[in-house]
C-alpha positions in Angstrom: -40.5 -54.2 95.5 -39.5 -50.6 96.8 -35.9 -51.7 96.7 -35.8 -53.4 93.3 -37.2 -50.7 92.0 -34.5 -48.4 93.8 -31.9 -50.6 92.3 -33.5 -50.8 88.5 -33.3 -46.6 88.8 -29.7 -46.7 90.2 -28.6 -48.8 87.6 -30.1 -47.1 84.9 -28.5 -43.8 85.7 -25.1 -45.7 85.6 -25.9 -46.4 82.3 -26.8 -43.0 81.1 -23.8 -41.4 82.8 -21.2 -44.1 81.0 -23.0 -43.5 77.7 -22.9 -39.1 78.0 -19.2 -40.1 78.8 -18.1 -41.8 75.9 -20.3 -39.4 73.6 -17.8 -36.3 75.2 -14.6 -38.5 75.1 -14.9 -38.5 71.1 -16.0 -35.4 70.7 -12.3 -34.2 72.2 -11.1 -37.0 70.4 -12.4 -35.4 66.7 -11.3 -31.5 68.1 -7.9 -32.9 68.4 -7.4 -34.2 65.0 -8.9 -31.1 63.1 -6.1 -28.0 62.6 -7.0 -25.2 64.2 -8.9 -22.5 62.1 -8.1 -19.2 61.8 -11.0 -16.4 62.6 -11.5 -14.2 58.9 -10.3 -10.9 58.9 -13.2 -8.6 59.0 -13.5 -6.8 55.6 -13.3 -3.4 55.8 -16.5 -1.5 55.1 -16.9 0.7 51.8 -17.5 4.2 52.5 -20.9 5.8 51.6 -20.8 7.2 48.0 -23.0 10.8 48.3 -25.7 10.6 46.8 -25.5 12.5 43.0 -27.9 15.7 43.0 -30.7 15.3 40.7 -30.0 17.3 37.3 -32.1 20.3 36.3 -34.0 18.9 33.2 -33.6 21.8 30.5 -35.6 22.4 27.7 -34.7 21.2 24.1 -34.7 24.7 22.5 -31.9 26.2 24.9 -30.2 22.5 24.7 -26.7 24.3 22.4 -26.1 21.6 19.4 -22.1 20.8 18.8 -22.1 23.3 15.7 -23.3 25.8 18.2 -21.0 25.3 21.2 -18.0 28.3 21.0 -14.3 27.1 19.9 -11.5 28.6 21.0 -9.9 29.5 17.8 -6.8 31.6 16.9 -6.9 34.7 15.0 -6.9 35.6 11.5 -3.3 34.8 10.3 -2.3 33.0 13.3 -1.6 29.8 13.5 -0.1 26.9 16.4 3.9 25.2 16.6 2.0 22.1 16.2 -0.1 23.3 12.8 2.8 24.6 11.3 5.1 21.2 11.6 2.3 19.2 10.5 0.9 21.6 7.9 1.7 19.2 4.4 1.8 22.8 2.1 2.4 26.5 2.4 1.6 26.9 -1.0 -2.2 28.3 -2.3 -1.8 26.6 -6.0 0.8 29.3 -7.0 4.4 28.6 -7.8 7.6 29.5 -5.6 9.2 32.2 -7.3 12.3 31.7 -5.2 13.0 28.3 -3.0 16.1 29.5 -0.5 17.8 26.3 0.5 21.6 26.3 3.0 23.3 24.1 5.6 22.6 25.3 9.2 24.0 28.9 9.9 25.0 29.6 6.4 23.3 32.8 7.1 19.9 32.6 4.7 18.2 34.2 7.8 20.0 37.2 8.4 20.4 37.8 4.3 16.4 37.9 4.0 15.8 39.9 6.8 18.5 42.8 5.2 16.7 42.3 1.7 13.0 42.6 3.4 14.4 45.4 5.1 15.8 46.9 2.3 12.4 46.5 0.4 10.3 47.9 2.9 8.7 44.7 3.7 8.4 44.9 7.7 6.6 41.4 8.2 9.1 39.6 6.4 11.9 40.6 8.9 8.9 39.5 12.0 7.8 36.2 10.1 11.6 34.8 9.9 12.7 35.1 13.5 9.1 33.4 14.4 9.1 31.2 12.2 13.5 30.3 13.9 12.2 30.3 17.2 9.4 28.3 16.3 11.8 25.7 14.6 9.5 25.9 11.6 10.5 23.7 8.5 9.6 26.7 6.1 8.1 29.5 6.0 6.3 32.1 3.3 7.7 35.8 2.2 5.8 37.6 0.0 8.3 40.7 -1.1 7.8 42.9 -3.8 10.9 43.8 -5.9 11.4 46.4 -9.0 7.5 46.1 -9.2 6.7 42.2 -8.9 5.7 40.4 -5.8 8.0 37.3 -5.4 6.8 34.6 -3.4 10.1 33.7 -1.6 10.1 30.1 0.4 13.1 30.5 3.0 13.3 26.5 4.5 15.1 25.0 7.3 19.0 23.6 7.0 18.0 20.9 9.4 18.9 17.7 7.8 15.6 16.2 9.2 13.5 18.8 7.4 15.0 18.2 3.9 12.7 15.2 3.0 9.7 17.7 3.1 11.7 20.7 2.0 12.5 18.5 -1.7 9.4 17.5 -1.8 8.4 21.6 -2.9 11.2 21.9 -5.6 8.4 20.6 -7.8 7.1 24.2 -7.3 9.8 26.3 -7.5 10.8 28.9 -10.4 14.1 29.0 -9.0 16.5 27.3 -6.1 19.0 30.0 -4.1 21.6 27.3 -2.5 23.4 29.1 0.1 26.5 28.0 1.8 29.2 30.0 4.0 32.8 29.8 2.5 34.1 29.3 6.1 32.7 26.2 6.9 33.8 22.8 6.0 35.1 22.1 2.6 33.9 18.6 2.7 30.1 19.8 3.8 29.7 22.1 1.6 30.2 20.0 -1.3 28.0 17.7 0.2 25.1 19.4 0.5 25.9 21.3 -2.8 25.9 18.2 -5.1 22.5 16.6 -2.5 21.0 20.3 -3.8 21.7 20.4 -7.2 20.5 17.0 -8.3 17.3 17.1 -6.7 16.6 20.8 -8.1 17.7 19.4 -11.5 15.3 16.4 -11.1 12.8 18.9 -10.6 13.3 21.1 -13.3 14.2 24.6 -11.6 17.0 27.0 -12.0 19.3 27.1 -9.6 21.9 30.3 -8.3 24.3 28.8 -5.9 25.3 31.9 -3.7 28.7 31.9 -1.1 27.6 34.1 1.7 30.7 36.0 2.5 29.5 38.0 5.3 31.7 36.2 8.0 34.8 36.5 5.5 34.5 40.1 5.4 34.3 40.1 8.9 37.7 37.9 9.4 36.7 34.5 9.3 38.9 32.2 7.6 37.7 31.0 3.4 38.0 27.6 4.0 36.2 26.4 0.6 38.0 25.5 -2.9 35.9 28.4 -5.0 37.3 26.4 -7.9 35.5 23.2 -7.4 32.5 24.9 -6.4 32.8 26.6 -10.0 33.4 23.3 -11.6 30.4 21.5 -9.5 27.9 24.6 -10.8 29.0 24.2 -14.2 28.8 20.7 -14.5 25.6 21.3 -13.3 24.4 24.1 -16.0 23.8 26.5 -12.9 25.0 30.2 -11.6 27.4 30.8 -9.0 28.0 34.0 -7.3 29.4 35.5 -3.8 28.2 38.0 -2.3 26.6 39.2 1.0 23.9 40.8 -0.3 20.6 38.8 -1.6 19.5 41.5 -3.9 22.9 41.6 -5.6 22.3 37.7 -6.2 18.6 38.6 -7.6 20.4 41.3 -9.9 22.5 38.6 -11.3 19.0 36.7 -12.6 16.2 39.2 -12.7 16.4 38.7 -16.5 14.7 35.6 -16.7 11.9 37.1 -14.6 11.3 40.1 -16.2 11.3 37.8 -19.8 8.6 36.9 -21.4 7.3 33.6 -21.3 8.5 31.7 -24.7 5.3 29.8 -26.8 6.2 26.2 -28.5 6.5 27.0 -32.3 3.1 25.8 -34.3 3.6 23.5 -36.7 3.0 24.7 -40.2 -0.6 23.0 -41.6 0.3 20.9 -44.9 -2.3 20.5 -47.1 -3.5 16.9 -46.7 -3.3 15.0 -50.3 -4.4 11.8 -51.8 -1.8 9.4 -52.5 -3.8 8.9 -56.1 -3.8 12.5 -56.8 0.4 12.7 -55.7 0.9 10.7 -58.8 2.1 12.5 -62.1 -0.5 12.3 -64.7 1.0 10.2 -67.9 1.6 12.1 -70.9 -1.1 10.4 -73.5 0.7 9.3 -76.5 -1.6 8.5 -79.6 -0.5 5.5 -81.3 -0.2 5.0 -84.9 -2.9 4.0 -87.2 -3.6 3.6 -90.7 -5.8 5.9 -91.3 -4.8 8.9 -92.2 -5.1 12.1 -90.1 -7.5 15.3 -91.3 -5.6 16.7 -94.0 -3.0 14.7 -94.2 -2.5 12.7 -97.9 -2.5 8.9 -97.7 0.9 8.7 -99.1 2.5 10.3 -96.3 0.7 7.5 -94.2 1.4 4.9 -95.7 5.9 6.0 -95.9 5.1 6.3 -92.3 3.6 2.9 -92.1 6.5 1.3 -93.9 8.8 3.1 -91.6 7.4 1.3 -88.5 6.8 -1.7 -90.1 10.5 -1.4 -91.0 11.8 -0.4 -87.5 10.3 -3.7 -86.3 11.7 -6.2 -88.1 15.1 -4.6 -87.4 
């Protein structure tokens, strides 16, 4: 019994060793067939954000409102490049007395700052050059002259400024169109005849003025004066050259100085009635048989017979 006993055991361990075999054989088996997996790449960790510092709570009466808070603002009479490009108007509801339009170095610069000069006016000279170095698209002169103020709008010869410069012709007494006889012939008379329609569409006067400040100092008259002439006639405007803007303001002051002319009134006509327009009809008595007062019946009756007579005719 011992040994079959011995035997039963042996044989069973067989067993057990055959089967923990064949269990590890497919395990290698099913690790061979799988691809090899590769290990994740360890994320990196987020650095600790500090902690915020608790805010001081503040009470609401020294809390400042918006309308409170202090602005940075510029002075009286100052004002920013960008405010002054995008400003829409210059103007405070008054007219333009004088609108001074040119090409590009015509010289309307250096002309105004001589005439402010001239006048006395020593913020006229200081608002031009800012106004050039600020590459402003107009700027405002007030100047006074043989005792009136003029309100004198000097504007820009850049071409891309002359959409917004025609736009305040509407306002203006008078247009100065300046030009230098030394430049291009065919310029000139371009921007001339651009000018003077526009200024006519608006209704102003115009005073074309040749600048002859670089003649007189050697530069070569390239323009026909003739045509220019012809173009400010056809155009029922002045035409002078000079150097001087004051001379050129000489040549108009009239119509500044003159009085305003009032539409004629009407004269009132007495309104009638068509009935009463009509000439009373002269009343006629017709003729009867009986006599008048004092008048004998023989005379009525010849006159009678005379009728009576007339009709059978």
């Amino acid at each position: 019994q011992y040994q079959t006993l011995l035997e039963g055991a042996r044989l069973q361990q067989r067993q057990q060793g055959s089967i923990d075999l064949r269990r590890d054989s497919s395990a290698a088996s099913v690790e061979k067939d799988q691809p090899p997996t590769t290990p994740a790449a360890a994320k990196p960790e987020k650095p600790s954000e500090p902690t915020p510092a608790p805010t001081p709570k503040v009470a609401a009466a020294d809390t400042p409102k918006p309308s409170d808070a202090p602005v940075d603002r510029p002075a009286d009479g100052a004002e920013t490049t960008r405010q002054r490009r995008s400003a829409p108007h210059v103007h405070d509801g008054k007219p333009y007395d004088i609108v001074v339009l040119g090409i590009e170095g015509s010289g309307k610069t250096s002309m105004l700052e001589q005439f402010c000069t001239s006048m006395g006016n020593e913020e006229g000279p200081k608002k031009l050059r800012r106004a050039k170095e600020e590459d402003a698209p107009h700027v405002l002169i007030p100047v006074p002259f043989q005792g009136k103020e003029l309100r004198v709008l000097k504007c820009s010869g850049k071409k891309q400024y002359y959409a917004f410069v025609r736009d305040q012709l509407a306002r203006a007494k008078w247009v100065f169109a300046v030009y230098q006889p030394s430049m291009d012939n065919q310029e000139i008379f371009a921007f001339l005849e651009k000018v003077l329609r526009d200024a006519m569409a608006a209704g102003c006067r115009i005073l074309v003025i040749g600048n002859t400040w670089h003649v007189q100092r050697g530069q070569e008259w390239k323009v026909d004066l003739i045509s220019v002439k012809d173009l400010a006639a056809r155009h029922r405007c002045y035409a002078v050259e000079t150097a001087s803007f004051s001379d050129a303001l000489f040549m108009v002051w009239e119509t500044f100085t003159a009085p305003v002319p009032q539409p004629a009134q009407p004269a009132v006509q007495p309104i009638r009635h068509p009935a009463r327009n009509v000439a009373p009809q002269e009343h006629r008595p017709r003729p009867t048989d009986t006599p008048a007062a004092g008048e004998p019946s023989g005379e009525a009756e010849e006159r009678k017979g005379g009728i009576m007579n007339i009709g059978a005719m």
